[in-house]
SEPALUM-772482 format. One record per atom (N, C-alpha, C, O, CB): residue number from 1; z, y, x. Coordinates in pm, 1 decimal. Glycine has a CB too. Layout:
BEGIN
  pos        up     north      east
  NUM         Z         Y         X
...
This chain:
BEGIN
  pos        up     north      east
    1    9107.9   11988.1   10159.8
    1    9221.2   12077.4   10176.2
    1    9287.6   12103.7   10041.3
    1    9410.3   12111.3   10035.0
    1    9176.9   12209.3   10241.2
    2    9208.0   12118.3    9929.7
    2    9261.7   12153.9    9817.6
    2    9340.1   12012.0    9788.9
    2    9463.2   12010.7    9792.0
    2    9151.1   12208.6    9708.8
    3    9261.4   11886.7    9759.4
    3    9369.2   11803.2    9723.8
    3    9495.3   11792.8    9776.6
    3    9596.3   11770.5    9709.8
    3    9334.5   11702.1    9729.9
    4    9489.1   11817.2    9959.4
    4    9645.7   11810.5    9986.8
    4    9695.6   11911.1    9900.5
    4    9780.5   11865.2    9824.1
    4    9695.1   11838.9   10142.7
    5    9673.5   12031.2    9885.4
    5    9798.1   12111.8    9852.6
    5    9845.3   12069.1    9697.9
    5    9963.6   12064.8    9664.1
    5    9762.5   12284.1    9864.5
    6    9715.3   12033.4    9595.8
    6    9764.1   11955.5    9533.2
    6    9886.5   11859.5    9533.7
    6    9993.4   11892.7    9482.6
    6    9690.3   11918.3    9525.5
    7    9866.5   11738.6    9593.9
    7    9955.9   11646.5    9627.4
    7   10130.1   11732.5    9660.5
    7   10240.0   11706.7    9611.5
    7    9877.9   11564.7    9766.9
    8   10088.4   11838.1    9762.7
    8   10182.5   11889.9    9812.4
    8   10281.1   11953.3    9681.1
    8   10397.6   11929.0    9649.7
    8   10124.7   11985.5    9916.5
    9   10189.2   12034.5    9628.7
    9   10246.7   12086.6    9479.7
    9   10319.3   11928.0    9352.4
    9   10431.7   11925.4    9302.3
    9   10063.8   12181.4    9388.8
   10   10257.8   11868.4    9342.9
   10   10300.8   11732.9    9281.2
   10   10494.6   11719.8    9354.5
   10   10609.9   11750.5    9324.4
   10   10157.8   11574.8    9356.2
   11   10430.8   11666.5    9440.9
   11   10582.9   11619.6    9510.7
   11   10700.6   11708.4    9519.1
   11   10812.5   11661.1    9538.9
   11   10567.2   11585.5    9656.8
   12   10673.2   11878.0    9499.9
   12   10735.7   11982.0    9518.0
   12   10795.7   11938.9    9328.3
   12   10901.4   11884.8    9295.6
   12   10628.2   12139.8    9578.9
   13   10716.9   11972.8    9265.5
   13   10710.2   11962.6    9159.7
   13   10838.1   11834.0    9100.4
   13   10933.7   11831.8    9022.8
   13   10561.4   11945.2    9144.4
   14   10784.3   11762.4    9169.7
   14   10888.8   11564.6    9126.4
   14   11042.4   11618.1    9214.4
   14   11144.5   11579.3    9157.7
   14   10777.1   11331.0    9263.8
   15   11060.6   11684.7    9318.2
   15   11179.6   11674.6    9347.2
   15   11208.6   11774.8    9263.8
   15   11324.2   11736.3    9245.9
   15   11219.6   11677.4    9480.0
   16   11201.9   11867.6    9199.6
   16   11262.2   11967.2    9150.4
   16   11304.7   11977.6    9046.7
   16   11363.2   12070.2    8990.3
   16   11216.4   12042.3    9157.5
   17   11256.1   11812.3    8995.9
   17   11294.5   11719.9    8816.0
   17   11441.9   11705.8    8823.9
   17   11514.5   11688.9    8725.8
   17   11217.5   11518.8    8785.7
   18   11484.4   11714.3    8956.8
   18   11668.8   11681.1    8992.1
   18   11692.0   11564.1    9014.8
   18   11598.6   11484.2    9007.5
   18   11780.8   11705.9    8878.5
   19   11792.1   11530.0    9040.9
   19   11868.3   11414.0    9136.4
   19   11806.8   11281.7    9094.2
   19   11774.5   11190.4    9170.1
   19   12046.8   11404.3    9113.2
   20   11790.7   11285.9    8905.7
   20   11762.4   11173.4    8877.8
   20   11678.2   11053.1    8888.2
   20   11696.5   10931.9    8876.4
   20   11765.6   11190.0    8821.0
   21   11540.9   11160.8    8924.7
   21   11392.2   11147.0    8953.8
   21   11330.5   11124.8    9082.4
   21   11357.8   11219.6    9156.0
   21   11334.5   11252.0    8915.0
   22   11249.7   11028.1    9146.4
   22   11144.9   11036.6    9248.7
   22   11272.6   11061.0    9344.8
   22   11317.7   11172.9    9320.1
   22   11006.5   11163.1    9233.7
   23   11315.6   11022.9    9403.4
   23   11368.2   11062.6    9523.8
   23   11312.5   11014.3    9668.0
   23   11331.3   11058.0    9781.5
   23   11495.4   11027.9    9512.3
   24   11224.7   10889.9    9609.3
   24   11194.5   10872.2    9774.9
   24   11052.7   10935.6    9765.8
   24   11025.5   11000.9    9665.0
   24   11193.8   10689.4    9848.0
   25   10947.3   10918.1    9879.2
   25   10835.9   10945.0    9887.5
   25   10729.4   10848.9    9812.1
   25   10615.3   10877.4    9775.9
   25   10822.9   10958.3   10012.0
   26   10825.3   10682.2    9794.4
   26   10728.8   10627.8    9718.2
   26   10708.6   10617.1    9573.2
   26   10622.3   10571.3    9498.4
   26   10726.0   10530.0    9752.9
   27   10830.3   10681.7    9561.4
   27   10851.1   10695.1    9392.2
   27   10781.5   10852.6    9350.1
   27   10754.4   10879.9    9233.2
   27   11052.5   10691.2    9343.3
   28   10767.1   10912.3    9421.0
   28   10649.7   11025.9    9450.0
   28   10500.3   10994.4    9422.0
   28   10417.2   11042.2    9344.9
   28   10650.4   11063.2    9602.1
   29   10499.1   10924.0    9487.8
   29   10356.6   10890.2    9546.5
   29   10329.1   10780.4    9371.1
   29   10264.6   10848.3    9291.2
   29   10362.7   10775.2    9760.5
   30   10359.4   10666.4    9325.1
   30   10398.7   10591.8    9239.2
   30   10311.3   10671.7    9118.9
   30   10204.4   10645.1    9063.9
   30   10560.7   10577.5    9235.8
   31   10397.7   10770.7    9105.8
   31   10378.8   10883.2    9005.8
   31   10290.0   10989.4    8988.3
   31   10240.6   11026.8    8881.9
   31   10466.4   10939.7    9005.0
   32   10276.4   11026.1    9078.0
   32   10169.4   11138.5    9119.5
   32   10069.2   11124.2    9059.2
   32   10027.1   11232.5    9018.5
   32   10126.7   11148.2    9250.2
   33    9979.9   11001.9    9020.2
   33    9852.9   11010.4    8950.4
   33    9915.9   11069.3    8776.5
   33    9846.2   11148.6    8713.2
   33    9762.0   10829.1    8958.1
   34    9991.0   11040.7    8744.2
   34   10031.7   11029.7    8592.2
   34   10090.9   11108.2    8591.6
   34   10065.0   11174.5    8491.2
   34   10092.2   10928.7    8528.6
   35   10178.7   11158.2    8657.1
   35   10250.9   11311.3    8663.4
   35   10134.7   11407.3    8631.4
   35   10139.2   11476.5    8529.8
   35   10322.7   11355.5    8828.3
   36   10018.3   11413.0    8726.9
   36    9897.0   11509.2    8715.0
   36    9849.2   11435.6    8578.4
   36    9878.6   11505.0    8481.1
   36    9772.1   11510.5    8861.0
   37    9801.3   11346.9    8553.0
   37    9677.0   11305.1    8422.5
   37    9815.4   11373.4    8294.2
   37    9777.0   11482.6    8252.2
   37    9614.6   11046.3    8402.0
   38    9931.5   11338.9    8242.0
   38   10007.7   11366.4    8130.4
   38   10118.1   11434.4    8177.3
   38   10216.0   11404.3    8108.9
   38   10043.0   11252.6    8054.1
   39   10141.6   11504.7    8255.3
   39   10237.0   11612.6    8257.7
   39   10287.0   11768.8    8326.6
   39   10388.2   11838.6    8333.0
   39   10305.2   11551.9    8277.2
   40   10107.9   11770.4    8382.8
   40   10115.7   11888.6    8468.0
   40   10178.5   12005.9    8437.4
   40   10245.8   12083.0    8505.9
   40   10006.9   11924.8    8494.9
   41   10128.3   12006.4    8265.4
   41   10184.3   12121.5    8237.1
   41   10323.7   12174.4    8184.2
   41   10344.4   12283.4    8130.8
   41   10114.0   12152.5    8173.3
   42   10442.1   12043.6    8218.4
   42   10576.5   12046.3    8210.7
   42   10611.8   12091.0    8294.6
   42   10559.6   12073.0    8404.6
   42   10637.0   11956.4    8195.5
   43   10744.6   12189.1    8268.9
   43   10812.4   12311.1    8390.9
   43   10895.5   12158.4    8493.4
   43   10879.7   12038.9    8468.3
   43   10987.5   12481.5    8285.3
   44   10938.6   12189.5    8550.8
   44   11049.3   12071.6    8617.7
   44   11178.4   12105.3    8585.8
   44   11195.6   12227.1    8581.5
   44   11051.3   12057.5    8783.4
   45   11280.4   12034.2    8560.5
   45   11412.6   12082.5    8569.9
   45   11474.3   12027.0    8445.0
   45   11424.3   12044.2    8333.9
   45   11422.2   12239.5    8582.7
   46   11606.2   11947.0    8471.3
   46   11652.5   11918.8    8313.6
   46   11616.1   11755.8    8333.0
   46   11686.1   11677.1    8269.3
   46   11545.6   12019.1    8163.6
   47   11530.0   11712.3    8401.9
   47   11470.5   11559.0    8353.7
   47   11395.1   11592.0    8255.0
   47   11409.4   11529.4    8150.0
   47   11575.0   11441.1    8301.0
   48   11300.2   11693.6    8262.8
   48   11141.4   11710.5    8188.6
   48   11047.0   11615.6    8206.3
   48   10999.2   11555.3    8110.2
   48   11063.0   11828.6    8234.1
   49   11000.8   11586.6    8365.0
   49   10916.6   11508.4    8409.9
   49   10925.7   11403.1    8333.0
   49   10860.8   11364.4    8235.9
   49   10926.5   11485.6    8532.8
   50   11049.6   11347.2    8412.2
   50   11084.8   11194.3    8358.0
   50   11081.5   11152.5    8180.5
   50   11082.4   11037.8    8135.7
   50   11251.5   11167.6    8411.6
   51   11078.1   11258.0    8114.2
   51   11099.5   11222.9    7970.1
   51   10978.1   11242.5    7939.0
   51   10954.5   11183.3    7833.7
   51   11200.0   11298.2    7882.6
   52   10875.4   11304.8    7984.5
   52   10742.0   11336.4    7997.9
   52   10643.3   11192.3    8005.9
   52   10555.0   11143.0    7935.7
   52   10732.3   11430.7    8131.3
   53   10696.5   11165.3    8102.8
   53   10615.2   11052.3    8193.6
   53   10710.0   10985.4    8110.0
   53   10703.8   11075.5    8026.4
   53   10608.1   11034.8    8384.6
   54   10802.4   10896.5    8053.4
   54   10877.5   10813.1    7929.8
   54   10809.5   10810.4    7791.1
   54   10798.9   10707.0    7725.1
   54   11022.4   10876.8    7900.4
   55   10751.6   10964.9    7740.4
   55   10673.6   10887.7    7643.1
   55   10534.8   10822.5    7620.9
   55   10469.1   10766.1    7533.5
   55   10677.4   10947.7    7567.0
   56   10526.5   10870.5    7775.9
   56   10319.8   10814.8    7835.1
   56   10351.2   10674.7    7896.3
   56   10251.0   10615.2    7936.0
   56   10213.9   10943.4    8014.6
   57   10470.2   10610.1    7911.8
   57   10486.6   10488.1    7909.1
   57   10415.5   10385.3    7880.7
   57   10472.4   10297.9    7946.0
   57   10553.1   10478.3    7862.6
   58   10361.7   10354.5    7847.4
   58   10261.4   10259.0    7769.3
   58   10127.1   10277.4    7858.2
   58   10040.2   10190.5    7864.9
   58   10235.9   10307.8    7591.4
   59   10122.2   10383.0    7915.2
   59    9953.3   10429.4    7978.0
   59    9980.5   10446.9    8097.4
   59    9883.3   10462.6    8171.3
   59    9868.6   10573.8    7924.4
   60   10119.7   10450.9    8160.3
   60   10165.0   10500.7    8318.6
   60   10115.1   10389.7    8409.6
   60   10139.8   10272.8    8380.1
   60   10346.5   10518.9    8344.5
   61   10057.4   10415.5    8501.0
   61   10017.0   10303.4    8647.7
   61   10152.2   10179.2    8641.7
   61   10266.9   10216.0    8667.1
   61   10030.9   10421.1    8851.8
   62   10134.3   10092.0    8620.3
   62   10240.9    9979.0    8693.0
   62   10324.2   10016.2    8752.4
   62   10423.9    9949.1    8725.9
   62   10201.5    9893.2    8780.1
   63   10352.4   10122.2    8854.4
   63   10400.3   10110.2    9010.1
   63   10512.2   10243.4    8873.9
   63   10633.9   10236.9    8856.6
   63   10255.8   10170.9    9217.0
   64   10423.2   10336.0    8810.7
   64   10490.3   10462.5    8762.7
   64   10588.6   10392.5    8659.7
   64   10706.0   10428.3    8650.3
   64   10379.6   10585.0    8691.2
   65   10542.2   10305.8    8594.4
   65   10629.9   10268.8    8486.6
   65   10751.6   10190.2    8507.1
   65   10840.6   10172.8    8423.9
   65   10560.0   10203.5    8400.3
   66   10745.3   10136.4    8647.3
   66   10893.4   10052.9    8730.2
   66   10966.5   10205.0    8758.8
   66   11086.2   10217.0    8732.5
   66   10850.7    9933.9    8928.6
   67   10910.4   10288.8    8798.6
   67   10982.8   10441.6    8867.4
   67   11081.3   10484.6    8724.8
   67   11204.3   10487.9    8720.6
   67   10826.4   10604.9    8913.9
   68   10980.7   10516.1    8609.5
   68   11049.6   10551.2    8528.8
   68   11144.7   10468.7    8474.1
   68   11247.0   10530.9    8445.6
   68   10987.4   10593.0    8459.9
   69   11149.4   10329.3    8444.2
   69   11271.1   10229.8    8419.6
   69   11353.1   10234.3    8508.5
   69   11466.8   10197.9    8478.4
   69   11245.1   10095.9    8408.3
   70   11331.8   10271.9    8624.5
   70   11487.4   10259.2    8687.5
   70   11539.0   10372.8    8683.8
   70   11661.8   10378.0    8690.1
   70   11506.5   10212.9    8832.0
   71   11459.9   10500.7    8672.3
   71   11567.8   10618.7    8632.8
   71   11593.4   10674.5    8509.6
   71   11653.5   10780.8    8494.5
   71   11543.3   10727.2    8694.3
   72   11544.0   10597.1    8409.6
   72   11623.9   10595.3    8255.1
   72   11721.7   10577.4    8238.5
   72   11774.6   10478.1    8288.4
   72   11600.5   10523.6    8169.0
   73   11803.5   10680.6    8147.2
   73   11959.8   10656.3    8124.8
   73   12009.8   10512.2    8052.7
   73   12129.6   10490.7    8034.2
   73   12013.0   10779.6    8026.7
């Protein structure tokens, strides 16, 4: 039970990075491990996440590091 709400909190968390970020469920999901391991403790808003998860680049899951290249300016 706790991990869902986890998860639940994650995804709450990724849409609330704004338009730029995660918009589908799989670019959610993609992220979610590395969002939690290097950026839990970033507020959302502004494109925090995403610049967050941009300089952990190098260490992001495969699947996270295609997410973040396509929503880089």
């Amino acid at each position: 039970m706790r991990a869902k709400i986890n998860v639940v909190a994650i995804a709450l968390a990724l849409l609330a990075a704004g338009n730029a970020f995660a918009q589908t469920a799989a670019e959610r999901e993609a992220c979610a491990a590395d969002y939690q391991k290097f950026c839990s403790d970033v507020a959302p808003g502004g494109g925090k996440i995403l610049e967050c998860l941009a300089k952990q680049k190098d260490q992001l899951s495969p699947a996270c590091q295609k997410v973040v290249e396509t929503h880089q300016k």
